[in-house]
MIVO-238614 format. One record per residue: residue number from 1; residue in three letters; x, y, z negated of N, C-alpha, C, O in turn. Coordinates in Angstrom, 2 decimals, always signed. Layout:
N
  pos  code      n_u      n_v      n_w     ca_u     ca_v     ca_w      c_u      c_v      c_w      o_u      o_v      o_w
  NUM   Ala        X        Y        Z        X        Y        Z        X        Y        Z        X        Y        Z
...
END
This chain:
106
  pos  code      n_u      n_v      n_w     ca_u     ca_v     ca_w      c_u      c_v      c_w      o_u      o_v      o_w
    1   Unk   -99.77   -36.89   -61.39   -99.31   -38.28   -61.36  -100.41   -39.24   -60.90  -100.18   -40.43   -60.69
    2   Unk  -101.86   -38.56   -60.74  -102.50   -39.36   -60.20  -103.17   -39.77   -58.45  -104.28   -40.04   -57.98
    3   Unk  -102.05   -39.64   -58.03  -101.89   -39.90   -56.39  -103.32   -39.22   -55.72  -104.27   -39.90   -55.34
    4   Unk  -103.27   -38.13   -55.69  -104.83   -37.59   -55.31  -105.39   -37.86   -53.91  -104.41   -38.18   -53.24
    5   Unk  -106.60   -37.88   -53.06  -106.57   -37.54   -51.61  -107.30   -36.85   -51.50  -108.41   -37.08   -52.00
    6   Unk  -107.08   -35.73   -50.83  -107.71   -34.85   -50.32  -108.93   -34.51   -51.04  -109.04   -33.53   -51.77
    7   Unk  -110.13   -35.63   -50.72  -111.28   -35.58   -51.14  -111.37   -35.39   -52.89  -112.19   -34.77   -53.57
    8   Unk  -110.34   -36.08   -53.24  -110.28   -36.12   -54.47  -109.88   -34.74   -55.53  -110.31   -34.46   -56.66
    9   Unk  -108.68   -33.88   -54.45  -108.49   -32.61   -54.82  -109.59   -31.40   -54.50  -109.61   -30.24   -54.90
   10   Unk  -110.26   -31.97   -53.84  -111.54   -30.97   -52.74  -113.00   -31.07   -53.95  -113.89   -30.22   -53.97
   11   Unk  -112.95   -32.21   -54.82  -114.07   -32.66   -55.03  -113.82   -32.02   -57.14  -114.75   -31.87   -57.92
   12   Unk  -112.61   -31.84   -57.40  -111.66   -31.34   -58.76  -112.04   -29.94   -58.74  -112.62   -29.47   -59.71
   13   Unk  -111.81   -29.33   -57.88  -111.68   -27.49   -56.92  -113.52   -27.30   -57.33  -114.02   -26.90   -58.38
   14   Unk  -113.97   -27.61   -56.47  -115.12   -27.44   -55.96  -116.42   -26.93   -56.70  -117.28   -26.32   -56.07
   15   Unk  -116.54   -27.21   -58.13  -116.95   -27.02   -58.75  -116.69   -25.52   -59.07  -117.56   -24.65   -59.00
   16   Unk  -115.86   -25.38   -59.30  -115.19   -23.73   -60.45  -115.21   -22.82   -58.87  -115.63   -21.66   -58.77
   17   Unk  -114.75   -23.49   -57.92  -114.19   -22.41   -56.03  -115.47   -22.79   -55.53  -115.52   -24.00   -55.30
   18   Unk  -116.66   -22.10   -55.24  -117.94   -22.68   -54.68  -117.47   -22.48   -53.15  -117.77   -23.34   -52.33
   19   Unk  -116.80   -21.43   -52.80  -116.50   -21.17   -51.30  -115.65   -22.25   -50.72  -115.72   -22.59   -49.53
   20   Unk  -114.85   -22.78   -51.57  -113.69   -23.66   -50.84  -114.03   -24.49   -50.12  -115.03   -25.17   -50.37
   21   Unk  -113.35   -24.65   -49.10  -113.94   -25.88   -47.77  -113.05   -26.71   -47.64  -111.93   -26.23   -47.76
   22   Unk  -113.10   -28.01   -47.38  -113.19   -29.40   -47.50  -111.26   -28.96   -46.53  -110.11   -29.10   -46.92
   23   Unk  -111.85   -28.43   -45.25  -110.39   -28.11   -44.69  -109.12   -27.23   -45.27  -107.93   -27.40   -44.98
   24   Unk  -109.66   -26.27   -46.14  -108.65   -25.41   -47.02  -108.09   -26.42   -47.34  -106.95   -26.62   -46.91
   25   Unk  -108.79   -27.44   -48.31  -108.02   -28.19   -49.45  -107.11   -29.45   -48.70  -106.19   -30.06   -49.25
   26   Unk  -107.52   -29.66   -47.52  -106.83   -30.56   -46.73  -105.77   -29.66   -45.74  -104.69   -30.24   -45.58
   27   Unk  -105.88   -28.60   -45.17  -105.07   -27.71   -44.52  -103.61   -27.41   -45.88  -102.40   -27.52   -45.68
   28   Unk  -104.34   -27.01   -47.20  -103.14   -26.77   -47.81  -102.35   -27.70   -47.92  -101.14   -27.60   -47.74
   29   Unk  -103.01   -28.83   -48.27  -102.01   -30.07   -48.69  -101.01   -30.39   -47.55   -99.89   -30.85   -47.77
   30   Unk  -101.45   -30.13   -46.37  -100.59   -30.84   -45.29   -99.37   -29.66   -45.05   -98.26   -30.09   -44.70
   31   Unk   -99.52   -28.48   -45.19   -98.54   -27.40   -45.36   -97.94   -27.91   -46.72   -96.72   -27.80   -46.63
   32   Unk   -98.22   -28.32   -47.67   -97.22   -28.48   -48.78   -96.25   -29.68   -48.66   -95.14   -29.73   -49.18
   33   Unk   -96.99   -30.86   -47.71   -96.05   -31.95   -47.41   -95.37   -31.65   -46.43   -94.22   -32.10   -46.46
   34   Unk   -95.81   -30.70   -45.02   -94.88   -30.55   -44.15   -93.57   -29.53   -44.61   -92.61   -29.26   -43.89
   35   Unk   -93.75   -29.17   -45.66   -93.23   -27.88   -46.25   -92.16   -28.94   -47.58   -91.22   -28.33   -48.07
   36   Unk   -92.32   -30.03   -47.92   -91.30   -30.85   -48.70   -91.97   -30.81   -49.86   -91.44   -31.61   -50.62
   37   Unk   -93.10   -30.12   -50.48   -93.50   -29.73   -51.90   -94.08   -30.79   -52.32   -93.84   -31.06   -53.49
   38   Unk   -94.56   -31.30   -51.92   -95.48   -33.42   -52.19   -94.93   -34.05   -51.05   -94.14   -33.65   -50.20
   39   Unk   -95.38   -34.87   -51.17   -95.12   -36.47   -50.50   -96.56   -37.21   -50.24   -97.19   -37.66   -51.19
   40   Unk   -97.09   -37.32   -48.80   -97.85   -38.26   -48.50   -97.65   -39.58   -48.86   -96.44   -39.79   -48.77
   41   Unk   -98.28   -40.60   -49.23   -98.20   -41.62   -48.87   -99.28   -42.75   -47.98  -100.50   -42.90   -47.95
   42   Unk   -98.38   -43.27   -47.45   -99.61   -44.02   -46.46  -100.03   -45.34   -47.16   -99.23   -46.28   -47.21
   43   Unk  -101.32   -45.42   -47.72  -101.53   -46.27   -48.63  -102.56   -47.05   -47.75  -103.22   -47.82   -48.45
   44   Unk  -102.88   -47.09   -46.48  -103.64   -47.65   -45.41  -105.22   -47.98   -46.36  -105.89   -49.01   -46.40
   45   Unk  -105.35   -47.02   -46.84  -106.57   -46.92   -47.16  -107.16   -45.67   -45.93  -106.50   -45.11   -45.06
   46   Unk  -108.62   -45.54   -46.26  -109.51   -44.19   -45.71  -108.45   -43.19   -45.18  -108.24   -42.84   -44.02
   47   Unk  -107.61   -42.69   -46.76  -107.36   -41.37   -46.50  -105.76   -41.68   -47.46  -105.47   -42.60   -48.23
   48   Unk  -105.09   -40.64   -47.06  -104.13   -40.42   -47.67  -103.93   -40.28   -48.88  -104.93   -39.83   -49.44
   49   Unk  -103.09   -40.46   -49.53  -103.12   -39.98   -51.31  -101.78   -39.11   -51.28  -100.86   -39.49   -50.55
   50   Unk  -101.63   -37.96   -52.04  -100.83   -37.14   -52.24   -99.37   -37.65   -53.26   -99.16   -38.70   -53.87
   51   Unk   -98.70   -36.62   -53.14   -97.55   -37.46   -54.69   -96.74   -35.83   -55.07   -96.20   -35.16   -54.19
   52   Unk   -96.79   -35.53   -56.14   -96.11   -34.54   -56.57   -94.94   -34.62   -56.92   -94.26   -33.60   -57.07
   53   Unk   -94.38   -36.02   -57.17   -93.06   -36.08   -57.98   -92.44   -36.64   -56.77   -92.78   -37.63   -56.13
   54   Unk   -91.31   -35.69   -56.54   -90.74   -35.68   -55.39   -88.89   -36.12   -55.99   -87.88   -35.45   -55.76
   55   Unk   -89.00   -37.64   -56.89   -87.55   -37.74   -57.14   -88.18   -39.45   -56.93   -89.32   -39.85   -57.18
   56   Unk   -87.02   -40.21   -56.39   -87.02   -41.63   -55.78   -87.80   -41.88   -56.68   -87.87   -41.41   -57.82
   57   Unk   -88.54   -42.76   -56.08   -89.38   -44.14   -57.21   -90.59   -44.65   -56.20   -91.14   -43.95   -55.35
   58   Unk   -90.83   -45.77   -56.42   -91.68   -46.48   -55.66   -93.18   -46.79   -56.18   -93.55   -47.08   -57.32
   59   Unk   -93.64   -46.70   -55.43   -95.51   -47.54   -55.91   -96.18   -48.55   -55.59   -96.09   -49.25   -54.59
   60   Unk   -97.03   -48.63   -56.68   -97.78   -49.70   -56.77   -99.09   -49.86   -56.51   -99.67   -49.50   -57.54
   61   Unk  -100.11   -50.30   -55.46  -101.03   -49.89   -54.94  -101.99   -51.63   -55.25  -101.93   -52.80   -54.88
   62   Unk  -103.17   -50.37   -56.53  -104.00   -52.04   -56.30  -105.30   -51.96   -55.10  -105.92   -50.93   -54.83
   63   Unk  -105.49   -53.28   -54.51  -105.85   -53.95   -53.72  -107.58   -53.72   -53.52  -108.30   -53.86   -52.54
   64   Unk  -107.80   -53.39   -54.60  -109.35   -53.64   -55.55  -109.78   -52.52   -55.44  -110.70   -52.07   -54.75
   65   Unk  -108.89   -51.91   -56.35  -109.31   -50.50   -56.81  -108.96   -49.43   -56.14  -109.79   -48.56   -55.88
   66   Unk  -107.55   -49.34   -55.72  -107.23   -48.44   -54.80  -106.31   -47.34   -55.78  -105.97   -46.28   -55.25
   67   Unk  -106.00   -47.56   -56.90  -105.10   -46.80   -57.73  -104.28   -46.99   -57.29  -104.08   -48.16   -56.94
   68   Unk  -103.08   -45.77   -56.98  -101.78   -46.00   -56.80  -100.83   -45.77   -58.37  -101.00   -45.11   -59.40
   69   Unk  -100.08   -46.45   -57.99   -99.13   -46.05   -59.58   -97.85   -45.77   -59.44   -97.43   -46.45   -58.50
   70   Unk   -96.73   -44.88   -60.05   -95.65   -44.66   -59.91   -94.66   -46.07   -60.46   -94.67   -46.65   -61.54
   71   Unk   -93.93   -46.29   -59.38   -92.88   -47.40   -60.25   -91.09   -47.77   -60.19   -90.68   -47.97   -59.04
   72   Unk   -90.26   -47.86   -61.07   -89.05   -47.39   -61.03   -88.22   -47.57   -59.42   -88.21   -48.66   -58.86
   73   Unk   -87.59   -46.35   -58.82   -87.45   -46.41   -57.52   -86.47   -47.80   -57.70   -85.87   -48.29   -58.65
   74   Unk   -86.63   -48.14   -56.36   -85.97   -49.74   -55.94   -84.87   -49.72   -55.46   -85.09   -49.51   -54.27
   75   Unk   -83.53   -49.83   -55.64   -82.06   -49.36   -54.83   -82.03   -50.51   -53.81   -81.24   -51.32   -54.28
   76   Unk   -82.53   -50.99   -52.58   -81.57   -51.55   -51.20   -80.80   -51.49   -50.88   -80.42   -52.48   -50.24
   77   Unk   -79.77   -50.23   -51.01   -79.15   -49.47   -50.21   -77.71   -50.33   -49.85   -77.04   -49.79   -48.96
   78   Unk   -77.24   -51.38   -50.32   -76.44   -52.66   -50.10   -77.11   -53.28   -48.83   -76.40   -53.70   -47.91
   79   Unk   -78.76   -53.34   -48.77   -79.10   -54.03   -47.93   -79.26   -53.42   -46.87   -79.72   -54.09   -45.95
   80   Unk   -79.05   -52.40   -46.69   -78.99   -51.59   -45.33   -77.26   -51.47   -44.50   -76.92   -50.70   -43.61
   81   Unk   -76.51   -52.41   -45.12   -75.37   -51.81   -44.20   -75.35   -52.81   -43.40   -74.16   -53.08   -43.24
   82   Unk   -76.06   -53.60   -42.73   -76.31   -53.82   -41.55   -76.64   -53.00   -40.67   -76.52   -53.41   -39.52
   83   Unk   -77.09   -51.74   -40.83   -78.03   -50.92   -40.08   -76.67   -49.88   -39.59   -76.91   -49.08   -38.69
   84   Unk   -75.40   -49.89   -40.13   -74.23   -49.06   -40.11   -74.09   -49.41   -38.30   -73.99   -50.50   -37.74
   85   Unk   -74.12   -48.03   -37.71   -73.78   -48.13   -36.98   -75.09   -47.96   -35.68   -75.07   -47.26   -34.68
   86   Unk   -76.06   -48.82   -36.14   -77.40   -48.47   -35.46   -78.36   -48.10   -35.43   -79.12   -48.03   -34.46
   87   Unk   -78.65   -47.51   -37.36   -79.78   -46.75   -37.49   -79.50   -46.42   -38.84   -79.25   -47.23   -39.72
   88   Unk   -79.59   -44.62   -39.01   -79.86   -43.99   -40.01   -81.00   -43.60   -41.00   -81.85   -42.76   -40.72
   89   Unk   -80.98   -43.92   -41.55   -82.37   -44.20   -42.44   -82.81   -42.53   -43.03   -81.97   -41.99   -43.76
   90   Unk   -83.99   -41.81   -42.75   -84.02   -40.95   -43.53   -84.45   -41.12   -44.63   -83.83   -40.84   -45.65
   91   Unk   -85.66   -41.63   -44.59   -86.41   -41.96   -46.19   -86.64   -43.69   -46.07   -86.57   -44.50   -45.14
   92   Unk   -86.95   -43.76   -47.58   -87.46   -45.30   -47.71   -87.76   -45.58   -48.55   -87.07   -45.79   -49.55
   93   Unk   -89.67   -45.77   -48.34   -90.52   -45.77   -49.10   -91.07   -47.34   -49.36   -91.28   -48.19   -48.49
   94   Unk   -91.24   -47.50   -50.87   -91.13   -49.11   -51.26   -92.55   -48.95   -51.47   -92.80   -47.81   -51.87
   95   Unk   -93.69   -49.77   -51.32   -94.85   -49.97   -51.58   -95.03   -51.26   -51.92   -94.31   -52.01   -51.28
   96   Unk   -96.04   -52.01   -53.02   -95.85   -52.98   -53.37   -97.52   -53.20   -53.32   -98.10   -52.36   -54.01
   97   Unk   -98.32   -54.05   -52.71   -99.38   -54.17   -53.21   -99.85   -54.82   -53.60   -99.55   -55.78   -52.89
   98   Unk  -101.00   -55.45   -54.88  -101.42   -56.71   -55.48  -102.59   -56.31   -55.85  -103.42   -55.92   -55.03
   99   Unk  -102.81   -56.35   -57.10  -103.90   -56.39   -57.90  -103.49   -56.38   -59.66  -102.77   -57.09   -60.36
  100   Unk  -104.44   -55.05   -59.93  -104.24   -54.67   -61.35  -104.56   -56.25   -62.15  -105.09   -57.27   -61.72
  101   Unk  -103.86   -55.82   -63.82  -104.74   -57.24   -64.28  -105.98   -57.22   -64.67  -106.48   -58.32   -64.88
  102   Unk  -106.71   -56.19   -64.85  -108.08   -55.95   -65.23  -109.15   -55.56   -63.71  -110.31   -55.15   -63.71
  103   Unk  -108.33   -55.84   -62.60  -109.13   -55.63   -61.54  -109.10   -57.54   -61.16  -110.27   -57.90   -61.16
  104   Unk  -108.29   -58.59   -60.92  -108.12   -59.40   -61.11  -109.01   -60.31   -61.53  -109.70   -61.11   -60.91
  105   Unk  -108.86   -60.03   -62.87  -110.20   -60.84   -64.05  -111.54   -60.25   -63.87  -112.35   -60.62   -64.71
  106   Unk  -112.04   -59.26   -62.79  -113.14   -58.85   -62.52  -113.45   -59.62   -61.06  -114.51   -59.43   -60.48
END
């Protein structure tokens, strides 16, 4: 649940797997998202952050810190029937970004 990237899963590993290389841990991940098992998200930071929970819900990305957070998925789907007729939506990913309240008051 804690939106990992790469580096972050590479850097968890690394310790206990002395052999593991920086590309394993980034090669697997991208086979597990191209493969449906996580969910990238593009958090237009550096690097990508991973997502394991693969049932609707949206996130919350602070500004500061760079934590992403899980948050109750958002229903539009009223607001898309304009699109009837000219575009099928496969996914739709809600991102919200601000600032924690303890990143804020810092």
């Amino acid at each position: 649940t804690d939106h990992p990237t790469a580096k972050m899963v590479y850097d968890s590993i690394r310790a206990s797997v002395k052999s593991l290389s920086f590309a394993t841990v980034y090669n697997s991940l991208e086979f597990l998202y191209n493969n449906g098992f996580i969910k990238k998200l593009d958090s237009f930071a550096e690097s990508a952050h991973y997502d394991a929970v693969l049932e609707k819900h949206s996130h919350l990305i602070c500004r500061n810190c760079g934590i992403v957070m899980d948050f109750p998925a958002i229903d539009i789907s009223d607001k898309l029937t304009s699109l009837a007729g000219t575009f099928e939506p496969e996914e739709i990913a809600i991102t919200i970004r601000g600032f924690r309240k303890s990143c804020r008051e810092h």
